[in-house]
PyMOL CGO cylinders between C-alpha atoms (Angstrom):
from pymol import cmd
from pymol.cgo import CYLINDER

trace = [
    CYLINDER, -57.34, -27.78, 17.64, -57.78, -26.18, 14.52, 0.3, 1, 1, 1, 1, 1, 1,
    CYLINDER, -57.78, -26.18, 14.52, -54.81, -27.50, 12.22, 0.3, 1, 1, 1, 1, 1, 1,
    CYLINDER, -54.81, -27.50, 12.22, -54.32, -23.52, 10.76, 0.3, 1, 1, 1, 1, 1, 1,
    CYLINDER, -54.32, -23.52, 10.76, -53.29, -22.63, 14.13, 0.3, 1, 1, 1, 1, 1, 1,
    CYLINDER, -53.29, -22.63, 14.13, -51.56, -25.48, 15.63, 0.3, 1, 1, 1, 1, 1, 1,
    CYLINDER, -51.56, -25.48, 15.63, -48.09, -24.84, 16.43, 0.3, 1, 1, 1, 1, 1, 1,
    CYLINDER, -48.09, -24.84, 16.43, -45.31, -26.08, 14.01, 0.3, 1, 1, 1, 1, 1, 1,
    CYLINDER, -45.31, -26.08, 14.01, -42.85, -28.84, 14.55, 0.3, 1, 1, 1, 1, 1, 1,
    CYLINDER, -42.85, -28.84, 14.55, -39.36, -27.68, 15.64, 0.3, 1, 1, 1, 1, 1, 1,
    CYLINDER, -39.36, -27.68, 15.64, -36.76, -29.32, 13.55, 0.3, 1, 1, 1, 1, 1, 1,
    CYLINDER, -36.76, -29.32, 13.55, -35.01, -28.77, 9.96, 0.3, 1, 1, 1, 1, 1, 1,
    CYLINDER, -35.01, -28.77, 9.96, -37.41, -26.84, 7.62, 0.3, 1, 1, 1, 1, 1, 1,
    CYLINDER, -37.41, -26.84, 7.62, -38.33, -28.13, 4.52, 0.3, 1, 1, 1, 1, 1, 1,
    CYLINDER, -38.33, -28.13, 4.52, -36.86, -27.04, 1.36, 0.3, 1, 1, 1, 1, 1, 1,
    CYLINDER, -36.86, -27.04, 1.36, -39.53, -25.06, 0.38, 0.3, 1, 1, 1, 1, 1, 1,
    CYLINDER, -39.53, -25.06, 0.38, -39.86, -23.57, 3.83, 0.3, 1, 1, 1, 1, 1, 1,
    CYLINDER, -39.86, -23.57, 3.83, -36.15, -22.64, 4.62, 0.3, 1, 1, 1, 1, 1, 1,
    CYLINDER, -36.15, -22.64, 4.62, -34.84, -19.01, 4.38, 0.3, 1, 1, 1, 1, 1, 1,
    CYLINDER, -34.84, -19.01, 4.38, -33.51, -18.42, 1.00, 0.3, 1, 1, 1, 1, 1, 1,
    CYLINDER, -33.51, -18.42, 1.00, -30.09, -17.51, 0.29, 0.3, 1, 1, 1, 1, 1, 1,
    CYLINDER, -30.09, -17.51, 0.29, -28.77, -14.65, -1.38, 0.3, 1, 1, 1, 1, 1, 1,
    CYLINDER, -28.77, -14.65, -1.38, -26.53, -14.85, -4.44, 0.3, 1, 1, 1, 1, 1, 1,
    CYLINDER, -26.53, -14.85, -4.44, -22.84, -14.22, -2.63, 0.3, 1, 1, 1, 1, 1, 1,
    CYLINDER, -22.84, -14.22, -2.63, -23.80, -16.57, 0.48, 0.3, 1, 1, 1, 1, 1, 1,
    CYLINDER, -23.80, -16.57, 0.48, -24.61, -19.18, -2.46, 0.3, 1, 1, 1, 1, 1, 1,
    CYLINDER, -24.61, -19.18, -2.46, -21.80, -18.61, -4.17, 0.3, 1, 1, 1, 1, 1, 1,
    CYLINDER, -21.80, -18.61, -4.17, -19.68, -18.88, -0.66, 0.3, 1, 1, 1, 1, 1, 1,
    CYLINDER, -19.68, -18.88, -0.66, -21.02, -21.73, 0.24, 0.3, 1, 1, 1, 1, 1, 1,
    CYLINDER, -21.02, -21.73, 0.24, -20.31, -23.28, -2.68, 0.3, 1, 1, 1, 1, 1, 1,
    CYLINDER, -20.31, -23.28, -2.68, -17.04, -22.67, -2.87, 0.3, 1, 1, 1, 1, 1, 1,
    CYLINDER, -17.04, -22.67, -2.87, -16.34, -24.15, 0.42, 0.3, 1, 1, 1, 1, 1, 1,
    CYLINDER, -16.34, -24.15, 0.42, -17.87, -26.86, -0.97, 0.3, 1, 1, 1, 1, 1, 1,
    CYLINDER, -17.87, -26.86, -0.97, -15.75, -27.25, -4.07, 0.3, 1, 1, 1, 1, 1, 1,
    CYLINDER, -15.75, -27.25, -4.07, -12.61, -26.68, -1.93, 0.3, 1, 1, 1, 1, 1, 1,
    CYLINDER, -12.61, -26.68, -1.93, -13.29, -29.72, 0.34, 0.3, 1, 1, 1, 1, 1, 1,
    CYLINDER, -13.29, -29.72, 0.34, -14.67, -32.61, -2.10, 0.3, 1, 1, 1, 1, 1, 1,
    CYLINDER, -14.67, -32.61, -2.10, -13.20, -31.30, -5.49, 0.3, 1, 1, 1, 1, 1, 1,
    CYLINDER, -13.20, -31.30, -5.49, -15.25, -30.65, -8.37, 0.3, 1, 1, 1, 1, 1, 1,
    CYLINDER, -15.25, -30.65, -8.37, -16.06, -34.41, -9.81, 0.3, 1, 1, 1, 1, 1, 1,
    CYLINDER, -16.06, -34.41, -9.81, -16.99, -34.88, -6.31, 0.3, 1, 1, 1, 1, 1, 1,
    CYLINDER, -16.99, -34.88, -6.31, -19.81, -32.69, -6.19, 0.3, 1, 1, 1, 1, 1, 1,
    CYLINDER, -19.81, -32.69, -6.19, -22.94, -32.46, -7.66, 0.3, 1, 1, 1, 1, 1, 1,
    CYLINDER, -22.94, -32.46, -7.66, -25.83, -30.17, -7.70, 0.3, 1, 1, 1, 1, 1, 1,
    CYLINDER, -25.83, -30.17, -7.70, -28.27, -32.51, -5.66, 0.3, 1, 1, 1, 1, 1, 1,
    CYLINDER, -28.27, -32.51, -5.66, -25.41, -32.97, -3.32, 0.3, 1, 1, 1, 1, 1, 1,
    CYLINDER, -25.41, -32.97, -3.32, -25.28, -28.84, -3.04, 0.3, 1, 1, 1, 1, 1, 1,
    CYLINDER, -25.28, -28.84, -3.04, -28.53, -28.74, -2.83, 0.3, 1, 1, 1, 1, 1, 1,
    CYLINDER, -28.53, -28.74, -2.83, -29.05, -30.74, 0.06, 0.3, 1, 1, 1, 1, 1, 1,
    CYLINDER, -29.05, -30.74, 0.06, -26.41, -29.46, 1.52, 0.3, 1, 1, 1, 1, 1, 1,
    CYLINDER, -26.41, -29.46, 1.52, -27.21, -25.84, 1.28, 0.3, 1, 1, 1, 1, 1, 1,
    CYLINDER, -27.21, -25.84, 1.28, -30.70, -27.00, 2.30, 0.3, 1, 1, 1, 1, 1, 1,
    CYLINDER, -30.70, -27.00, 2.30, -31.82, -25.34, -0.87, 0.3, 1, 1, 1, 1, 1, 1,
    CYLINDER, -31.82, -25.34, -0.87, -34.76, -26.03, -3.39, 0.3, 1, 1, 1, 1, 1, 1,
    CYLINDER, -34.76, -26.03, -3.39, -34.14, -27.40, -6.77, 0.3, 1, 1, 1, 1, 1, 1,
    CYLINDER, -34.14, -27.40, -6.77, -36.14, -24.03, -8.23, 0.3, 1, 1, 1, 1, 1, 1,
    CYLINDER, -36.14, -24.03, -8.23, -33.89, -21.75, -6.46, 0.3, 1, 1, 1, 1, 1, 1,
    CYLINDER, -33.89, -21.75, -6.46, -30.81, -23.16, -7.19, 0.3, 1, 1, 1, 1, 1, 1,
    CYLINDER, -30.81, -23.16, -7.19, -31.26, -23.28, -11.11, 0.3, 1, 1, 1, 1, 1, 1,
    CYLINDER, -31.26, -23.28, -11.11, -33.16, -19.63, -10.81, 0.3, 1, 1, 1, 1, 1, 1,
    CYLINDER, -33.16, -19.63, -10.81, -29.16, -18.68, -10.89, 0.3, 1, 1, 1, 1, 1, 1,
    CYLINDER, -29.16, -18.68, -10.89, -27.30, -21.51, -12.74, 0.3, 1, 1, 1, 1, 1, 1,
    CYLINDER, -27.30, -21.51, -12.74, -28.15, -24.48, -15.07, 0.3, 1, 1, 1, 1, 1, 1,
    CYLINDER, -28.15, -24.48, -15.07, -25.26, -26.54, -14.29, 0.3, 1, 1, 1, 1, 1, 1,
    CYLINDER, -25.26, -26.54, -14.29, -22.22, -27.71, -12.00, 0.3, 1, 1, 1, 1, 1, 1,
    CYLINDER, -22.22, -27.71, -12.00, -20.00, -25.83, -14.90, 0.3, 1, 1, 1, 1, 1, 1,
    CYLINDER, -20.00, -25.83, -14.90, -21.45, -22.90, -14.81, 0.3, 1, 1, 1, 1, 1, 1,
    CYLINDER, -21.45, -22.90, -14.81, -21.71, -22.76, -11.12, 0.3, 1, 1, 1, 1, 1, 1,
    CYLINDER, -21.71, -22.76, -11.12, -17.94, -23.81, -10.71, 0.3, 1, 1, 1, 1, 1, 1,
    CYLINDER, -17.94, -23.81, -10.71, -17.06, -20.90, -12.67, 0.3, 1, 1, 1, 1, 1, 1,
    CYLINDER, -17.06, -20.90, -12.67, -19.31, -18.10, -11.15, 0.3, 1, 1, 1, 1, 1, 1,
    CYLINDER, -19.31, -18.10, -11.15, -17.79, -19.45, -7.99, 0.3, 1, 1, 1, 1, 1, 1,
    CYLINDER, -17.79, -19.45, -7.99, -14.14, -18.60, -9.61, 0.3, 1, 1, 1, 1, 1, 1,
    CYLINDER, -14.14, -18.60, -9.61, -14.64, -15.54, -11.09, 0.3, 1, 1, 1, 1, 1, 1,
    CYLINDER, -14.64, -15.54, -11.09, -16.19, -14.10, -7.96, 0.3, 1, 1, 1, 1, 1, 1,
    CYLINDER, -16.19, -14.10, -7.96, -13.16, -14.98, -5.66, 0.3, 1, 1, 1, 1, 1, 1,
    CYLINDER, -13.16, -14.98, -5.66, -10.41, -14.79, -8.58, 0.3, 1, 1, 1, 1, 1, 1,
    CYLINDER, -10.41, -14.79, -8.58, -11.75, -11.73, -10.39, 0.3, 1, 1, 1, 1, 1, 1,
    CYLINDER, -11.75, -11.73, -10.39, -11.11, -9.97, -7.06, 0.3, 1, 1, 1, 1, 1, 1,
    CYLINDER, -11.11, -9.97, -7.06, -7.88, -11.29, -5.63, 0.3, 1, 1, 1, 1, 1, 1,
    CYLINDER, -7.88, -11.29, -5.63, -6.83, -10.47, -9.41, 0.3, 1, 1, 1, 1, 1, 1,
    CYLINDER, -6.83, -10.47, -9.41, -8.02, -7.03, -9.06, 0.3, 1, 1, 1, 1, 1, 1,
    CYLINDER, -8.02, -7.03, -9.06, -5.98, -6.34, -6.00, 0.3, 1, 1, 1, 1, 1, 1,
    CYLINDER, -5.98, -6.34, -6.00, -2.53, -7.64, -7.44, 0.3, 1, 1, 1, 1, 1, 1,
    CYLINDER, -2.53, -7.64, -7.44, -2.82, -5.85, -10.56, 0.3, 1, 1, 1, 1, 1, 1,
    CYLINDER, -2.82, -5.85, -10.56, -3.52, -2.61, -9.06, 0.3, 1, 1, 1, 1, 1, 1,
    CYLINDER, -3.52, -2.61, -9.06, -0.85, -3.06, -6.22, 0.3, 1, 1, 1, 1, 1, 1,
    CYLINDER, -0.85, -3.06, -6.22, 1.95, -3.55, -9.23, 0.3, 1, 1, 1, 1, 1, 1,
    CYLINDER, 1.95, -3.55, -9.23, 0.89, -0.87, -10.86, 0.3, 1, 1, 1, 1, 1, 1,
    CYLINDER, 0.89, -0.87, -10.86, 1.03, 1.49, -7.43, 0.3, 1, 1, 1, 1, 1, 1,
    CYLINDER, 1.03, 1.49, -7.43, 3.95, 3.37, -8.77, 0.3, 1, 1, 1, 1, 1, 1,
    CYLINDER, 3.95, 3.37, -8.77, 4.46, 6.82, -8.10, 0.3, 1, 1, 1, 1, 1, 1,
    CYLINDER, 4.46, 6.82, -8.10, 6.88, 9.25, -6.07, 0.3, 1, 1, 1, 1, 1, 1,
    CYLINDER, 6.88, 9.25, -6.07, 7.26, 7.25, -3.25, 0.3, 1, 1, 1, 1, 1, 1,
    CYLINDER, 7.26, 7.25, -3.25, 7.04, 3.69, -4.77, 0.3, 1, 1, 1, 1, 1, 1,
    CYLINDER, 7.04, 3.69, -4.77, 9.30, 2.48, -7.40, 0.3, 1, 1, 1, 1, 1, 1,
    CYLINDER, 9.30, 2.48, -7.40, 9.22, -1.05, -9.02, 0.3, 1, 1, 1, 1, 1, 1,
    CYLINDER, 9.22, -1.05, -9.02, 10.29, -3.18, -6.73, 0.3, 1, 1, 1, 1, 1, 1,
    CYLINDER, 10.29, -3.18, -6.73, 8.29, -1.67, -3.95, 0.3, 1, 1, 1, 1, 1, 1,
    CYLINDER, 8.29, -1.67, -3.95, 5.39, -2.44, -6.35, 0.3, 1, 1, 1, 1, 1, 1,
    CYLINDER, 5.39, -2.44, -6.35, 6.63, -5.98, -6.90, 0.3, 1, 1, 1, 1, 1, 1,
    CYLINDER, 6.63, -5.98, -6.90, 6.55, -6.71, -3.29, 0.3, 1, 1, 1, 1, 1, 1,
    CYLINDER, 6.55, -6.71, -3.29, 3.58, -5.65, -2.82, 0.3, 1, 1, 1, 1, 1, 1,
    CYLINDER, 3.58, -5.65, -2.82, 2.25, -7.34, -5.57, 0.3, 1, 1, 1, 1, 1, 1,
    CYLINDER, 2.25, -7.34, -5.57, 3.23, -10.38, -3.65, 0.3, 1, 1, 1, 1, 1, 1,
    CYLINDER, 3.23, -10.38, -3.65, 2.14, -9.56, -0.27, 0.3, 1, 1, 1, 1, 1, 1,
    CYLINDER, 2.14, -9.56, -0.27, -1.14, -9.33, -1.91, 0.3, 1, 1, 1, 1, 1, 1,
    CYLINDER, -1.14, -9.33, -1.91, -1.11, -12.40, -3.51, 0.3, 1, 1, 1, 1, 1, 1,
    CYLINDER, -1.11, -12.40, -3.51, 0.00, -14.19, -0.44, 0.3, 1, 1, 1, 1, 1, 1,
    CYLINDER, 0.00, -14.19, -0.44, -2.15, -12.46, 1.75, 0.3, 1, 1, 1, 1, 1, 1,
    CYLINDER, -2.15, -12.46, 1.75, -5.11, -13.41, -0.44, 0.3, 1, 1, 1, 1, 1, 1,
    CYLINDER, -5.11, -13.41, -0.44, -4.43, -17.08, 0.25, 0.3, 1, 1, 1, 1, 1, 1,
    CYLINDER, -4.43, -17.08, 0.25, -5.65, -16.75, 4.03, 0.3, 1, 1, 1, 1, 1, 1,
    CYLINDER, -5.65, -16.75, 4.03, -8.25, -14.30, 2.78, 0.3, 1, 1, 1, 1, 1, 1,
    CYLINDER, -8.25, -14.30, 2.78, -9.76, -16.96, 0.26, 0.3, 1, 1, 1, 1, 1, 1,
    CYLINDER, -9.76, -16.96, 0.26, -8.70, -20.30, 1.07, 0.3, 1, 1, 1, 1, 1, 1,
    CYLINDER, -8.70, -20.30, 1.07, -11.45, -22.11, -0.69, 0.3, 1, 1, 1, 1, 1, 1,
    CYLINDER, -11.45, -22.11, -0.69, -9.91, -20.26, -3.95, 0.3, 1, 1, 1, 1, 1, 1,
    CYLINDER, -9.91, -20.26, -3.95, -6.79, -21.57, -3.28, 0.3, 1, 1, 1, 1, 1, 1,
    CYLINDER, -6.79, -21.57, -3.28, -7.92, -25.32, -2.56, 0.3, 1, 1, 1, 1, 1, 1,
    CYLINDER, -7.92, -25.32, -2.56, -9.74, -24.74, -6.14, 0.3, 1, 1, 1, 1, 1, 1,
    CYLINDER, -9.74, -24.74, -6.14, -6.99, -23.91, -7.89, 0.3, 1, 1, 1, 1, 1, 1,
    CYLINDER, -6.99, -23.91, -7.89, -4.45, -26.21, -6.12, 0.3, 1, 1, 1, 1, 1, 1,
    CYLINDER, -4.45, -26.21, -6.12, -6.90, -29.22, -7.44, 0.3, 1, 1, 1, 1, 1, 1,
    CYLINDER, -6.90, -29.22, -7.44, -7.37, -27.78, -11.30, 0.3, 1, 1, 1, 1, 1, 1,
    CYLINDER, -7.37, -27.78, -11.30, -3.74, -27.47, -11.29, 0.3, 1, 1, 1, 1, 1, 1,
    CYLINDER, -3.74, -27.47, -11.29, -2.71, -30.97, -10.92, 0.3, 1, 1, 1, 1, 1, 1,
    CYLINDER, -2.71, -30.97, -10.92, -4.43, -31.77, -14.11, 0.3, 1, 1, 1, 1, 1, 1,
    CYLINDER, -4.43, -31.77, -14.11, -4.93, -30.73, -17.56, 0.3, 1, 1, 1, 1, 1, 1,
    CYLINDER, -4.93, -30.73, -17.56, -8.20, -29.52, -18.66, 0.3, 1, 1, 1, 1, 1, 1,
    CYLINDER, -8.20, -29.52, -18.66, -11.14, -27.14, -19.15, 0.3, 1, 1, 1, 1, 1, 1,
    CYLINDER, -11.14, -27.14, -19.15, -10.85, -25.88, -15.68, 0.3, 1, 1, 1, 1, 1, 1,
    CYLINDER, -10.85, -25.88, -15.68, -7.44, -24.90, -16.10, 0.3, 1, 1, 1, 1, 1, 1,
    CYLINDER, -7.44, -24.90, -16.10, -8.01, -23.67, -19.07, 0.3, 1, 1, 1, 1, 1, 1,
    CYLINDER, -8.01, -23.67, -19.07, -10.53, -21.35, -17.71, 0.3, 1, 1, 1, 1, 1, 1,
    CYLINDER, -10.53, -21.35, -17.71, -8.28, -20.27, -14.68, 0.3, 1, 1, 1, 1, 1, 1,
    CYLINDER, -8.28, -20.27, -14.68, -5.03, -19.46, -16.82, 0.3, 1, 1, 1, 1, 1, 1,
    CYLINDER, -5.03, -19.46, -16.82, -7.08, -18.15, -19.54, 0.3, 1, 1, 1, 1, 1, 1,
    CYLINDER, -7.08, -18.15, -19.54, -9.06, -15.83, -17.89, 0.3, 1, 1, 1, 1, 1, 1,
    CYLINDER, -9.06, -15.83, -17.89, -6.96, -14.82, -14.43, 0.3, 1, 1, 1, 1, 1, 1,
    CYLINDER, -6.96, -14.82, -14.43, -3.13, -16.36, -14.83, 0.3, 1, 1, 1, 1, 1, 1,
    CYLINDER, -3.13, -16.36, -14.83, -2.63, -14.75, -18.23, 0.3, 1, 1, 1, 1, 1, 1,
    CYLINDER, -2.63, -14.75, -18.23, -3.16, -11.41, -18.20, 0.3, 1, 1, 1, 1, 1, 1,
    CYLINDER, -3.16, -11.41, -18.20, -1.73, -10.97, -14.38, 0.3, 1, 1, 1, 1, 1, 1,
    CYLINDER, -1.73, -10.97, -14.38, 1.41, -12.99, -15.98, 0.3, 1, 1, 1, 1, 1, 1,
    CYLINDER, 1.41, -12.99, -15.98, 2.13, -10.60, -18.56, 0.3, 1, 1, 1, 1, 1, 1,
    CYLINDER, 2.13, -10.60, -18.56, 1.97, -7.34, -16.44, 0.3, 1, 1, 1, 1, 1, 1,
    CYLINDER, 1.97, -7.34, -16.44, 4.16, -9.37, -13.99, 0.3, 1, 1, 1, 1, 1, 1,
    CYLINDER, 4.16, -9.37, -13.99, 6.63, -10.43, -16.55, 0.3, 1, 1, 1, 1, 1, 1,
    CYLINDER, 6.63, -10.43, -16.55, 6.88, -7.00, -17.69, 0.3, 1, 1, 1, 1, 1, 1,
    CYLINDER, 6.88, -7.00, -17.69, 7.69, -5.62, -14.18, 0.3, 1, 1, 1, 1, 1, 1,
    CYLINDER, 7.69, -5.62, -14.18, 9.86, -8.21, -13.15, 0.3, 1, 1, 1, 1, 1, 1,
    CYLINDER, 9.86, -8.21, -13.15, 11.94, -7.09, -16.49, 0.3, 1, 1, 1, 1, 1, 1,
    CYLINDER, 11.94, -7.09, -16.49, 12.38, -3.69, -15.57, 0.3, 1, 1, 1, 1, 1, 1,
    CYLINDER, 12.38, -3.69, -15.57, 13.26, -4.19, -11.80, 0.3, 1, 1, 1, 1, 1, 1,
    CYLINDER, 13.26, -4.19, -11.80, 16.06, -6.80, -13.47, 0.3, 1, 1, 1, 1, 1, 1,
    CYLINDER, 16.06, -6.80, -13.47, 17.03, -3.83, -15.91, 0.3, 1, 1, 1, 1, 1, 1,
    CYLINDER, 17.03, -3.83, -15.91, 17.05, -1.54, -12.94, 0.3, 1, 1, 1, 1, 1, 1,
    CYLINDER, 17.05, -1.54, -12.94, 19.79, -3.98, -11.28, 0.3, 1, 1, 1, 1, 1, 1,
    CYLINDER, 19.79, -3.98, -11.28, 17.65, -4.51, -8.70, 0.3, 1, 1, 1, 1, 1, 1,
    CYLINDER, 17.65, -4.51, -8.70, 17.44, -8.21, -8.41, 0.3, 1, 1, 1, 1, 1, 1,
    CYLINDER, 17.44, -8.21, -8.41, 19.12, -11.24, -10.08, 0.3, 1, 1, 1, 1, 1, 1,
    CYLINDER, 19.12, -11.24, -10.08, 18.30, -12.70, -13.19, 0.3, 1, 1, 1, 1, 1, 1,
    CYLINDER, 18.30, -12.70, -13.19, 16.31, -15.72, -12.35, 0.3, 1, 1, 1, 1, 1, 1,
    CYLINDER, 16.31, -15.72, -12.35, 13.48, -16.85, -14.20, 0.3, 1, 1, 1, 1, 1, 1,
    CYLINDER, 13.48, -16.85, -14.20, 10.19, -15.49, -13.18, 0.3, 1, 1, 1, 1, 1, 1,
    CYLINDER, 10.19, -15.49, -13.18, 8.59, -19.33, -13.16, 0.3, 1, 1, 1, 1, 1, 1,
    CYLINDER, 8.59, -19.33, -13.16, 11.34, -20.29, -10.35, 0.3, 1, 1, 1, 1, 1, 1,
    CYLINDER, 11.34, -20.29, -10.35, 9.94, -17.16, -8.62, 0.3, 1, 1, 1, 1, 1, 1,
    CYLINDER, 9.94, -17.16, -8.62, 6.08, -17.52, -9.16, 0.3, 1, 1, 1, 1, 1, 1,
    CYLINDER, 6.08, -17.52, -9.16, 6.95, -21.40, -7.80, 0.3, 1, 1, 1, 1, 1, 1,
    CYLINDER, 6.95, -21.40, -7.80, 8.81, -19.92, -4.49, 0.3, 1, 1, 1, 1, 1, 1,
    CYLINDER, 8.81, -19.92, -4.49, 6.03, -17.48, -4.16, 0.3, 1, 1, 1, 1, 1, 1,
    CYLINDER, 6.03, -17.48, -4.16, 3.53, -20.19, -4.36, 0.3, 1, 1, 1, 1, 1, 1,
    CYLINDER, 3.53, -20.19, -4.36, 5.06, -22.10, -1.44, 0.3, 1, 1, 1, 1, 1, 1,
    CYLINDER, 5.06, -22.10, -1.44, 4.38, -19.51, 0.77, 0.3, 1, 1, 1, 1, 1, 1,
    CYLINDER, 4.38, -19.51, 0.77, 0.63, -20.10, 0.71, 0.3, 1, 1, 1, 1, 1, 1,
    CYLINDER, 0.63, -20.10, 0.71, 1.24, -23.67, 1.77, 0.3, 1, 1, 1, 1, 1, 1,
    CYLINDER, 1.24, -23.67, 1.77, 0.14, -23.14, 5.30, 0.3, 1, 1, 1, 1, 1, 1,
    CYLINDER, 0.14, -23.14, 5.30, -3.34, -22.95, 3.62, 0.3, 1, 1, 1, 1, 1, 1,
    CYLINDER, -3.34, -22.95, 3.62, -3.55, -25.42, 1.03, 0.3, 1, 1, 1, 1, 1, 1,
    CYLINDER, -3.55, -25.42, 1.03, -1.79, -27.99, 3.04, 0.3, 1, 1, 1, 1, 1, 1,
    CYLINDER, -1.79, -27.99, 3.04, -3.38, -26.68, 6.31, 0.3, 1, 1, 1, 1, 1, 1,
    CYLINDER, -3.38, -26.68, 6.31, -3.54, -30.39, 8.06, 0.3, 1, 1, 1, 1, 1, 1,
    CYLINDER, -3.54, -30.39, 8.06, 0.28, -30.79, 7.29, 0.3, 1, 1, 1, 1, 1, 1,
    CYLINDER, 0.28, -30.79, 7.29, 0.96, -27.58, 8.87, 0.3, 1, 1, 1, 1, 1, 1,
    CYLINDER, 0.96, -27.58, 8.87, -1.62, -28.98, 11.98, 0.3, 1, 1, 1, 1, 1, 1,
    CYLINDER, -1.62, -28.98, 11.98, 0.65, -31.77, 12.03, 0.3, 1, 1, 1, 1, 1, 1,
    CYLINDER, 0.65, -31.77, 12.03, 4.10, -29.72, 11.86, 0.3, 1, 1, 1, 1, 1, 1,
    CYLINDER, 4.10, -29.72, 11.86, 3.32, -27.03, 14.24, 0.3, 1, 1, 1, 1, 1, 1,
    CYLINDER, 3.32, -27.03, 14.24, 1.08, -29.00, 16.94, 0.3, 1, 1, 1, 1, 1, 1,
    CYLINDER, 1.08, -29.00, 16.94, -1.48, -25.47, 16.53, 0.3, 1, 1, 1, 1, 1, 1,
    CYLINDER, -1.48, -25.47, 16.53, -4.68, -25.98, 15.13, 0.3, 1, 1, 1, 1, 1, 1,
    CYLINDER, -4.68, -25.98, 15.13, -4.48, -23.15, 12.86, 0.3, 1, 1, 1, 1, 1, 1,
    CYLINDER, -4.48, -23.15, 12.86, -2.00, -19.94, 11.72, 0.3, 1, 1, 1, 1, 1, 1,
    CYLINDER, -2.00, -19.94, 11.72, -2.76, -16.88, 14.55, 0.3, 1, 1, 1, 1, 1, 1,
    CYLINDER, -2.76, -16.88, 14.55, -4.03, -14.28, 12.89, 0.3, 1, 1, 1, 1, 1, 1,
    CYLINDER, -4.03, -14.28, 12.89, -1.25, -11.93, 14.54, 0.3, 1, 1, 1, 1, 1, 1,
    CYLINDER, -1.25, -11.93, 14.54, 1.32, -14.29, 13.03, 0.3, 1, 1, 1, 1, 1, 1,
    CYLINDER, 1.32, -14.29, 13.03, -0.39, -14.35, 9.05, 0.3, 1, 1, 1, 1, 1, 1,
    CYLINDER, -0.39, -14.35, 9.05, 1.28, -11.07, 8.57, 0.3, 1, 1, 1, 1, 1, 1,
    CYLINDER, 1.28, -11.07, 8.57, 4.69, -11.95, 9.83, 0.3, 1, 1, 1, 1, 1, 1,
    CYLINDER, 4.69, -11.95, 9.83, 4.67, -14.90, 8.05, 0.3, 1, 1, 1, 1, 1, 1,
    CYLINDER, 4.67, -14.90, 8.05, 3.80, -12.85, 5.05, 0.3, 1, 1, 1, 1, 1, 1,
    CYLINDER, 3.80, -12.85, 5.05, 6.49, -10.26, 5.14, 0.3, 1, 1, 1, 1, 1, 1,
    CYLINDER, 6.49, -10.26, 5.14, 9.56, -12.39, 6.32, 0.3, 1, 1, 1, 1, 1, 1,
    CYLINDER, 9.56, -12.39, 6.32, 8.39, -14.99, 3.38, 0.3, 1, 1, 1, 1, 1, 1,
    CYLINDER, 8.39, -14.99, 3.38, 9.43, -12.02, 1.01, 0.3, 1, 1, 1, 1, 1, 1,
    CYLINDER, 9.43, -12.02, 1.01, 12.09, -10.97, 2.98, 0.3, 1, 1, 1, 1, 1, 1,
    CYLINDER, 12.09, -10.97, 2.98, 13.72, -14.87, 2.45, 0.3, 1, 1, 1, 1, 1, 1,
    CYLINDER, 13.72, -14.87, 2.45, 12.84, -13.99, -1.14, 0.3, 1, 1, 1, 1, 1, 1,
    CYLINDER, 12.84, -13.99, -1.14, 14.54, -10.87, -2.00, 0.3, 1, 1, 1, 1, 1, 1,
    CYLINDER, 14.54, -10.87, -2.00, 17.73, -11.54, 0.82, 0.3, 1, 1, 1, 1, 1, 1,
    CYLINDER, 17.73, -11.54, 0.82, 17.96, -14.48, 0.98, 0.3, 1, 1, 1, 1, 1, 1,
    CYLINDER, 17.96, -14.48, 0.98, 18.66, -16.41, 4.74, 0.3, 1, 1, 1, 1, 1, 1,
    CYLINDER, 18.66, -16.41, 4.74, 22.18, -15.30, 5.35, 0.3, 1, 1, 1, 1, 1, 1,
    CYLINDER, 22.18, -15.30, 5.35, 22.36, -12.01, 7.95, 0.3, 1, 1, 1, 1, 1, 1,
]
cmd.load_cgo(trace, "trace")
């Protein structure tokens, strides 16, 4: 048989030889990789290998874990960012502050199930000082904080809510995502393998209900 027409071996392609990914299916993947083994637990031969990707390809895009790490941040923060800022600054007619607020919110927790590998990311950098969480407060937290702080004041002014500081209320916010970032605890709790998708939206909306009244009827 003439070797330029024999048939080729079934089994895993070669590096060279395996259909090469795009730039957001990289970046996906990668995420979902940072999310389960943590950054220092990761390396670019280990992604590499994983995403059964050549060496050539994957440094086409980025020339280290760093820069990788962040591209994989700002392309899952920079939009989850997006959405909250323009949902608290949805005022208009038929919205006032606190409508904004809550929505603001909803977003934020909705996100969470949208992105869980974000979540994971930023529930590891958090737990630790350094230039990871310098990079996340620096270039997401901060400038969402302020326009947050600023609403939070005028719904207070307004008489709207109580005056509690906004830090106890980003914290009690945060626990509502902890169906996600503590997903086998919730396993464990619940006996269900995972949150319904019919139920994420409940969950959502009575978790700011229990914020702004409270438990009592």
């Amino acid at each position: 048989m003439n070797p330029s027409t024999a048939p080729r071996r079934r089994g895993r392609p070669k590096k060279n030889e395996a259909p090469a990914l795009s730039i957001e299916q990289l970046l996906e993947a990668s995420a979902d990789i940072f999310a389960r083994d943590g950054y220092d637990g990761v390396s670019l031969r280990k992604l590499q290998d994983e995403l059964n990707v050549s060496y050539t390809f994957f440094h086409h895009y980025f020339s280290s874990k760093e820069q990788l790490w962040q591209a994989v941040v700002d392309r899952l923060c920079g939009h989850t960012t997006a959405k909250i800022l323009e949902a608290l600054q949805n005022i208009d007619e038929g919205q006032n502050e606190l409508d904004a607020l809550k929505e603001g919110i909803a977003v934020y927790i909705r996100s969470a199930f949208e992105y869980p590998a974000l979540y994971h990311i930023c529930q590891q950098e958090s737990l630790r000082e350094g230039p990871r969480l310098s990079y996340l407060h620096t270039h997401y937290f901060e400038p969402a904080w302020q326009l947050i702080s600023d609403m939070v004041a005028k719904v207070e002014d307004l008489g709207l809510i109580k005056d509690i500081p906004i830090v106890t209320l980003f914290f009690m916010v945060q626990s509502a995502t902890a169906p996600v970032v503590q997903l086998p605890f919730y396993q464990r709790l619940t006996g269900k393998p995972e949150l319904a998708s019919e139920l994420i939206e409940t969950h959502i909306q009575q978790s700011i209900d229990l914020l702004f009244h409270g438990w009592r009827r």
